[in-house]
C-alpha positions in Angstrom: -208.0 44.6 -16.3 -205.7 43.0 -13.6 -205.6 42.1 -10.4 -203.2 40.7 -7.8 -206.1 38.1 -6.2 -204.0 36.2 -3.3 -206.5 35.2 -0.3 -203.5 32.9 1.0 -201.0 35.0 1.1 -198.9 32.3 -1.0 -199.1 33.5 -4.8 -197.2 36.0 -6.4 -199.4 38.2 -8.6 -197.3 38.3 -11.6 -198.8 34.8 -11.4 -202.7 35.6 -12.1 -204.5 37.9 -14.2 -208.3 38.0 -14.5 -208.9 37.4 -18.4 -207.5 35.5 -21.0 -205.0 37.4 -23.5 -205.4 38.1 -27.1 -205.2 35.1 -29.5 -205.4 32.5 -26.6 -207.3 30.0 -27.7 -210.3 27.3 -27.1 -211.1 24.1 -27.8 -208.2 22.9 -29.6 -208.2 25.9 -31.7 -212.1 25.9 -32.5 -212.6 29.6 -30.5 -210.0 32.7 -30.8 -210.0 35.4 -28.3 -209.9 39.0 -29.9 -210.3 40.9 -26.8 -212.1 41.3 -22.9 -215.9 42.6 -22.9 -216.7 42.9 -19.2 -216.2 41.2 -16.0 -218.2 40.2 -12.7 -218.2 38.3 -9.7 -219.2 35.1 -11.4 -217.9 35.2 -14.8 -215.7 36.9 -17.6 -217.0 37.9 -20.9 -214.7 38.0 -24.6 -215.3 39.0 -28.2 -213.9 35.8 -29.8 -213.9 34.7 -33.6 -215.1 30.9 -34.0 -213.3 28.6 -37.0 -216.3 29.6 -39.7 -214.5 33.3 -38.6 -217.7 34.4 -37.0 -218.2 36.6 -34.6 -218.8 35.0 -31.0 -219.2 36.1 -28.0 -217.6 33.7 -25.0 -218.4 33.5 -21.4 -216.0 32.1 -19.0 -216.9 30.7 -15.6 -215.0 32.2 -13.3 -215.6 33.2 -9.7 -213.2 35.4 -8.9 -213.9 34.7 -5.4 -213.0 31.3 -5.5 -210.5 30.9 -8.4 -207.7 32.2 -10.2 -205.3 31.8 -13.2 -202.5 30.5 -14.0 -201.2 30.8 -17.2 -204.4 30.0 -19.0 -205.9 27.4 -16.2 -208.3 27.7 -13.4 -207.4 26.7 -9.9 -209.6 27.0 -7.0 -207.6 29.7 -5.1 -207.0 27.0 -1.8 -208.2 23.3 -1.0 -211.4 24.4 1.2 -212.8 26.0 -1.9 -212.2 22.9 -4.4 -215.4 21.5 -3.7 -217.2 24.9 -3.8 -215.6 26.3 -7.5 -216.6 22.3 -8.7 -220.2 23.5 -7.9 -220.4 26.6 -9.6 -218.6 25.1 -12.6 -221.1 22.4 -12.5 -223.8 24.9 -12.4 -222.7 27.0 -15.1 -222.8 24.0 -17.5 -226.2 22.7 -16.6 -228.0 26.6 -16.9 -225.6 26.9 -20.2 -227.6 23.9 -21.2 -230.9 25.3 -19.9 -230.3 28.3 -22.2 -229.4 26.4 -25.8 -232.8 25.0 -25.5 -234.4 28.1 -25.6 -234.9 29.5 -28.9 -236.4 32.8 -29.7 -235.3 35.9 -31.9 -235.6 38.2 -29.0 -233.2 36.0 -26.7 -229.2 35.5 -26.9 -228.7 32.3 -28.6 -226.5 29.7 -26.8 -224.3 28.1 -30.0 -222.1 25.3 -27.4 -221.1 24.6 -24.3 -217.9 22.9 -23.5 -215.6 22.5 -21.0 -211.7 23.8 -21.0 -209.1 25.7 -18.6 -210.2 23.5 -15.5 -213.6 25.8 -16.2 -216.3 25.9 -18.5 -217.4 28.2 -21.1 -220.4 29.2 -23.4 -220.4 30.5 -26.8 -223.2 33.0 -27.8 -224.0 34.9 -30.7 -222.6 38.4 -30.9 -225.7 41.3 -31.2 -223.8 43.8 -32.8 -225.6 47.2 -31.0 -225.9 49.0 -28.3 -227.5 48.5 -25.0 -230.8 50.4 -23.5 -229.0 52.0 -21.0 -226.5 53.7 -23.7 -229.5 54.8 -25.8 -231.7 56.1 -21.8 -228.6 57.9 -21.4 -227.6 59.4 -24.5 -229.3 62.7 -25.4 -228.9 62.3 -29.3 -232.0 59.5 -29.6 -235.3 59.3 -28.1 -237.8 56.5 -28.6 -241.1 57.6 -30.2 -243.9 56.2 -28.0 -244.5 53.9 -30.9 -241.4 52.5 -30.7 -241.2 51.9 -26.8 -244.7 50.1 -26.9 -243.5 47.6 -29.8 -240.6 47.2 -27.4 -242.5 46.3 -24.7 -244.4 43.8 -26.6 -241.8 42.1 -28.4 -239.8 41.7 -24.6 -242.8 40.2 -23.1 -243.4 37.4 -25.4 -239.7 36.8 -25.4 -240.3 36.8 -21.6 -243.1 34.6 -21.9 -241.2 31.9 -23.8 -238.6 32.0 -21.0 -241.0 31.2 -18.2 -243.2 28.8 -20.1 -239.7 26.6 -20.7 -239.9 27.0 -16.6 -236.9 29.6 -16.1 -236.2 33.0 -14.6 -234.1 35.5 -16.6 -233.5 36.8 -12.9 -231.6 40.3 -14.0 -233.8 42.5 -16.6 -232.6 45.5 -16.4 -231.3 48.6 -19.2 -227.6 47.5 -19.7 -229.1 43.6 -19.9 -231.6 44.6 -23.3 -229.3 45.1 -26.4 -230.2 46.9 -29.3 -229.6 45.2 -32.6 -229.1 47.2 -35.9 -232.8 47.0 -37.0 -233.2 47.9 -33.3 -235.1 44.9 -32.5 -234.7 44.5 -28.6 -232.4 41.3 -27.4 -232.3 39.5 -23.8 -228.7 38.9 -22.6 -227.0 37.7 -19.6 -229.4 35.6 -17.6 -228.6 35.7 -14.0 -230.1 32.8 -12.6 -227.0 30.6 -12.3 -226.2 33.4 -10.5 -228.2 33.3 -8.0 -228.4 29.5 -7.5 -224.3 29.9 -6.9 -225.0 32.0 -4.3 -226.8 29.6 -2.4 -224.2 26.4 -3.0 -221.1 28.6 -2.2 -220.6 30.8 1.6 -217.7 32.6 -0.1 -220.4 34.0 -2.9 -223.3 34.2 -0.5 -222.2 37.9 0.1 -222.3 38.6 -3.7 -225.3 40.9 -4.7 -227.2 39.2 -7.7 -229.5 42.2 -7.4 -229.8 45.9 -9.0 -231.0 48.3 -6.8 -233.8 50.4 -8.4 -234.7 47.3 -11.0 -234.8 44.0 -8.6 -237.7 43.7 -6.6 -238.1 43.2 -3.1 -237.9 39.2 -3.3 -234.7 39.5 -4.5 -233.5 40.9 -1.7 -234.6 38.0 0.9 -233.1 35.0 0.8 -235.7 31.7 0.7 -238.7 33.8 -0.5 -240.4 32.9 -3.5 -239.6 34.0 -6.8 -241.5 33.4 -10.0 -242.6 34.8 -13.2 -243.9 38.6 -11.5 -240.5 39.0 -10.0 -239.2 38.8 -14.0 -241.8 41.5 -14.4 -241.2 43.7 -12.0 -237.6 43.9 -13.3 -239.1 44.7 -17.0 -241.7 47.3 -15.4 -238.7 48.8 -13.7 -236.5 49.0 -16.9 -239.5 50.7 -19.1 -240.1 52.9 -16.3 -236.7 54.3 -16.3 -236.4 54.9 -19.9 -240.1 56.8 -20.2 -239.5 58.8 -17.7 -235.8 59.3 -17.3 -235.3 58.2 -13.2 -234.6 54.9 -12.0 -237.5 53.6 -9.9 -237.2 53.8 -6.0 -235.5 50.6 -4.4 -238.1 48.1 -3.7 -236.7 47.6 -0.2 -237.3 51.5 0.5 -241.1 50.9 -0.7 -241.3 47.8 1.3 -239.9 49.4 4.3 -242.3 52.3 3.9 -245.4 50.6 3.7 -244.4 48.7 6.5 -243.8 52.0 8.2 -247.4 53.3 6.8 -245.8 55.9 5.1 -246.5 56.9 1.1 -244.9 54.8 -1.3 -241.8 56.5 -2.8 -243.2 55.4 -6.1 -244.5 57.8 -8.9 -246.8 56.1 -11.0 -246.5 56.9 -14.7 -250.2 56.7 -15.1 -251.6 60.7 -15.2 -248.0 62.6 -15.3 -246.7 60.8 -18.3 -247.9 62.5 -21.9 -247.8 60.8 -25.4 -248.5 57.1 -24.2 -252.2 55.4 -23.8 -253.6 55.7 -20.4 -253.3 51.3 -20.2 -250.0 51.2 -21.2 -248.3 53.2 -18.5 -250.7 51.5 -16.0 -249.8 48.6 -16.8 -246.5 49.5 -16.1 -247.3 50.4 -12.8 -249.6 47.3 -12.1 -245.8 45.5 -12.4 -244.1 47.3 -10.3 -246.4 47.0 -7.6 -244.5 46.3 -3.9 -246.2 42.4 -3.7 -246.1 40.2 -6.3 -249.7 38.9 -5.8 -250.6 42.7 -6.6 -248.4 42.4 -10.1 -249.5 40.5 -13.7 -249.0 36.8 -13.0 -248.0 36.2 -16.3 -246.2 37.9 -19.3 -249.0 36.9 -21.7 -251.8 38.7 -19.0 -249.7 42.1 -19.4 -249.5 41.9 -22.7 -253.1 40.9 -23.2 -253.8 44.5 -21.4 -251.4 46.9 -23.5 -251.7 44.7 -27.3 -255.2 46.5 -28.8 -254.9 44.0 -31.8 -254.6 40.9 -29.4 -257.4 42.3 -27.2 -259.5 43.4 -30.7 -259.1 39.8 -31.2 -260.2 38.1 -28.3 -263.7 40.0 -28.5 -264.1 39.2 -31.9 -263.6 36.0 -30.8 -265.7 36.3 -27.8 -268.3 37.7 -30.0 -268.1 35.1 -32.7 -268.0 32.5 -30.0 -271.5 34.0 -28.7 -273.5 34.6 -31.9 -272.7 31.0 -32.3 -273.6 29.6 -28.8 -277.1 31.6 -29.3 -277.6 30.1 -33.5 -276.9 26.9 -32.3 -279.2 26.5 -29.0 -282.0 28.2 -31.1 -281.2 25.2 -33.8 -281.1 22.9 -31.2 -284.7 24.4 -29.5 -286.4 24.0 -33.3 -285.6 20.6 -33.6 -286.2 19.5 -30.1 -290.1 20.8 -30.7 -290.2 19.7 -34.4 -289.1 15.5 -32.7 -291.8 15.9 -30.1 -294.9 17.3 -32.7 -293.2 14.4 -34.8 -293.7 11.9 -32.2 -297.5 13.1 -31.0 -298.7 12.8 -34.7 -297.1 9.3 -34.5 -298.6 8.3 -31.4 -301.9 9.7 -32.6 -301.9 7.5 -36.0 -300.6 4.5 -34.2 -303.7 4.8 -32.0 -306.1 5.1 -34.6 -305.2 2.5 -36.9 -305.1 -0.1 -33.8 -308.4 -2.3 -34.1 -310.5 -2.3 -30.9 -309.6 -4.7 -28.1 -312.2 -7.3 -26.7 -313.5 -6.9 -23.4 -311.1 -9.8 -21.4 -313.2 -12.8 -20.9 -314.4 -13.3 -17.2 -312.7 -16.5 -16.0 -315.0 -19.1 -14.2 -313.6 -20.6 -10.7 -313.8 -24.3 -10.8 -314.6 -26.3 -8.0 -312.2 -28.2 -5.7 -314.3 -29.3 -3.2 -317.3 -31.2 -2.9 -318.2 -29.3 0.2 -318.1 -26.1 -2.3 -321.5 -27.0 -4.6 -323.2 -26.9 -1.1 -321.8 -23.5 0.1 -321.1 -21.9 -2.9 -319.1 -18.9 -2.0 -315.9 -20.1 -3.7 -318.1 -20.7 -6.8 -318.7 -17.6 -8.0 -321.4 -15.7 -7.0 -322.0 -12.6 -9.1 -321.4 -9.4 -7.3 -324.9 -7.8 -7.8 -326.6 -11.3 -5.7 -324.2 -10.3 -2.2 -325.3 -6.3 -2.8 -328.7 -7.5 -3.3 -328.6 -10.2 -0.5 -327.0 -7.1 2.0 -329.5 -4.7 1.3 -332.4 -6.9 1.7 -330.6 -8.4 5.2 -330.8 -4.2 5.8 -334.2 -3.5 5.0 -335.2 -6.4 7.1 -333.2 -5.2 10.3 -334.9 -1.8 9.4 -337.6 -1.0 12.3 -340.9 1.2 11.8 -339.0 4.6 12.7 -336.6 3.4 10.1 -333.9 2.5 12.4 -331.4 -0.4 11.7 -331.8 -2.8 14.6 -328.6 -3.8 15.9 -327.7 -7.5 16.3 -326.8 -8.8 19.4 -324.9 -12.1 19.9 -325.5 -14.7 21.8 -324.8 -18.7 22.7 -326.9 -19.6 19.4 -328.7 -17.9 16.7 -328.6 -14.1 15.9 -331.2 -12.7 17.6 -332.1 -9.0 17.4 -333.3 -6.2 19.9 -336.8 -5.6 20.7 -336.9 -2.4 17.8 -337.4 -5.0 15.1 -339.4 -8.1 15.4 -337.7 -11.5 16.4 -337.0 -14.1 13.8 -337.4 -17.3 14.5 -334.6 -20.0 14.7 -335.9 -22.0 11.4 -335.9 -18.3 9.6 -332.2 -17.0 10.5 -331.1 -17.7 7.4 -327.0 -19.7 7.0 -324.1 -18.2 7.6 -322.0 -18.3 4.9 -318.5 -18.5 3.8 -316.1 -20.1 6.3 -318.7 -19.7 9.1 -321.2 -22.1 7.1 -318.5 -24.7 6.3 -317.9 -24.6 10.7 -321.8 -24.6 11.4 -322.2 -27.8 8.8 -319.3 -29.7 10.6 -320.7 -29.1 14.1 -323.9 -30.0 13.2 
């Protein structure tokens, strides 16, 4: 394929041509193109033989938008698009990077990245199959549902293993899922450099990095989050398509109808589909859904839902977990009440085998004070004398109805009122206590 690409007006276009010829080759010799795969706005793709005279395949950076060719080297196509086709090259290399590092049999493997041409390249190995749009297309081979779900399965942990080494594949779609010879299913062509060239470059701002029918509605707006659901959508799409045959609806036309409150264009597989379990197609659905907060946040989540063995095993699991919480609290219950019967029978023998404990000895108060042997309140009067001494000072003040005469005071001895009979002076017995010691000094 050839084009005359001259944005200038100053190049001839004998002087350009898209992709590299037949036995050019790379590296000093290391790579040989055989012949040109495929071509798009970003990048040109060969069948190439390496020096072991292995099959490769090579991807060349190459923005057609901002480059061209000549001879075999890459020139930005004017001065005000240097700095721009730098960019993307310098893109390319770091995702190329990105991609080696990710190593799973269900993924393209990235052998080397290296730098040649004034652009850079990538050599990947060659899947030598078909693609899953060929096989949706053709009418010789259909997919048992067996098949398809194994698919499905093996995609999504390759899909997982993408996102958990924190990348998007960012363009899932039929003609991106090859087909190996044992037909195990293979991710190719990542197209998140893509999309991060679009937003470094205005001239390749107007590129699509989207596929109507299998992108979904974040795609399509620039600065809107995109994460591991918007990966998912993409798969839900592609499985969608080849169960049933149709494409899914563009997610923009859903978008815009629900925004409209009209019906979502969207069939569901879920009740018109035959042959498949009843979780697996909605499952499918639950990724396609128009909002990504409404989709499986996570490839391991959907696959969790649609594996029986993996969900067999997590309630076994769950089970196992259980009968083992319950044996061990009822352990830990027994031996709780066998400690505290333990410790009671201890307590109980320590109490008996203690010998009985004198009653304290009562301590006599000493005198200080002279003044104390003659007012002996501080000496230690026994309790039962003051009760005794109190009640007889109440039966005296008791008067013939039994009343307790009430003392009056006065300038002088206690006298009492006229219910009782009045002591005299010389009878009022003392005060005692700190009142005595004061009467004895003002004597």
């Amino acid at each position: 394929m050839k084009s005359a690409l001259d944005i200038d007006g100053a190049v001839e276009a004998t002087q350009f041509t898209d992709e590299l010829k037949p036995g050019t080759t790379l590296l000093r010799g290391q790579y040989t193109i055989e012949r040109f795969l495929n071509y798009g706005g970003f990048g040109l793709t060969y069948l190439a033989r390496d020096s072991l005279d292995s099959t490769v395949v090579i991807k060349e950076c190459f923005p057609s938008s901002l480059c061209g060719r000549s001879d075999q080297v890459v020139r930005a196509r004017s001065r005000s698009h240097q700095d721009e086709f730098k960019s993307i090259v310098r893109l390319f290399v770091q995702e190329a990077r990105r991609l080696a590092k990710v190593r799973h049999p269900n993924i393209v493997g990235v052998h080397q990245v290296f730098e040649d041409n004034e652009t850079a390249y990538m050599a990947l190995d060659y899947v030598d199959g078909h693609d899953l749009l060929d096989l949706i297309e053709s009418d010789q081979e259909r997919l048992s549902p067996k098949r398809v779900q194994d698919m499905l399965k093996q995609l999504l942990q390759a899909i997982g293993f993408v996102h958990d080494n924190r990348l998007l594949h960012r363009d899932i779609s039929p003609d991106n899922i090859l087909l190996d010879k044992r037909g195990m299913p293979v991710l190719i062509d990542f197209g998140a450099a893509r999309e991060r060239a679009t937003r470094v470059s205005r001239a390749l701002s107007a590129l699509q990095v989207v596929k109507d029918g299998y992108s979904p509605q974040e795609f399509y707006i620039a600065g809107v989050s995109q994460g591991p659901p918007s990966d998912l959508y993409a798969l839900g799409a592609t499985f969608h398509h080849l169960i049933s045959g149709e494409i899914p609806p563009v997610s923009q036309l859903r978008l815009s109808a629900i925004a409209a409150k009209e019906p979502d264009p969207y069939q569901p597989l879920a009740g018109r589909i035959h042959g498949y379990p009843a979780e697996f197609l909605a499952s499918i659905d639950k990724a396609m859904q128009i909002f990504p907060k409404d989709r499986h946040e996570t490839a391991q989540a959907w696959l969790k839902e649609i594996d029986v063995d993996t969900r067999r095993e997590a309630a076994l699991v769950r089970a196992e977990w259980s009968a083992k919480t319950e044996r061990l609290i009822s352990e830990l219950v027994s031996e709780t009440n066998r400690a505290v019967l333990e410790a009671r029978r201890q307590q109980e023998r320590t109490f008996a085998q203690a010998p009985e404990t004198p009653a304290p000895a009562k301590k006599e108060k000493k005198v200080f004070f002279s003044w104390q042997l003659e007012d002996d309140w501080l000496v230690g009067q026994e309790e039962g004398e003051d009760d005794s001494a109190q009640e007889g000072e109440a039966d005296a003040g008791s008067g013939a109805n039994g009343q307790v005469a009430q003392p009056i005071v006065v300038n002088g001895p206690t006298r009492v009122n006229s219910n009782g009979p009045e002591p005299s002076p010389e009878s009022c017995e003392r005060p005692r206590g700190f009142l005595g010691i004061l009467a004895n000094i003002l004597r």
